[in-house]
C-alpha positions, 0 to 999 in steps of 0.5 A: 500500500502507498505511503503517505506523509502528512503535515498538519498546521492547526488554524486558530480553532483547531487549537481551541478543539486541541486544547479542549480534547488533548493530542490523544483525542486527535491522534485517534480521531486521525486514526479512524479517518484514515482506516475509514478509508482502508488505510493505517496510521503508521506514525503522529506526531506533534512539532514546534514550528510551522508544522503542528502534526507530522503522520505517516500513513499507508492508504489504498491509492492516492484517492483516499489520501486526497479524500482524507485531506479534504475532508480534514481540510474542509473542517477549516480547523487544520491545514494539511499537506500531503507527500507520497512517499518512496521505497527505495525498490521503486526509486530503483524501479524508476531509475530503469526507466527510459525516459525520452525527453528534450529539455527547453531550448534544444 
């Protein structure tokens, strides 16, 4: 299954639900999003920073992802951004490729 990680930034009213239900009221909350869609929850955690939430997730296809972020996102309490991740076997099955490409100007 693809893996996915995401970060969360939490908006004005996302911190007041955070503050109200705890991190572990999110961390589950994340959970049943993402196995809703046949997915796991690998890894969460909370940061400092610009980043409040990074989550490592494995889901079905990247449509489940996307529909995971929008709903999340949608809730205007948490802004999210999504990157597909790599094993390095596919990046080795990338590098195998033929790729036929001209770069601009040539």
């Amino acid at each position: 299954m693809p893996k996915y990680l995401v970060q969360a930034s939490y908006t004005t009213e996302g911190v007041k639900g955070l503050l109200k239900d705890g991190g572990s009221k999110r961390r589950t909350a994340a959970e049943a999003a993402i196995k809703g869609l046949g997915g796991k929850l690998e890894a969460f955690y909370f940061a400092f920073g610009d980043t409040d939430v990074f989550a490592i997730a494995e889901m079905p296809d990247n449509a489940s992802a996307t529909a995971v972020s929008l709903a999340v996102t949608a809730s205007g309490a948490v802004r999210t951004r999504i990157t597909v991740l790599l094993t390095p076997e596919e990046v080795d099955q990338a590098t195998k490729k033929t790729v036929s490409y001209r770069p601009p100007g040539t």
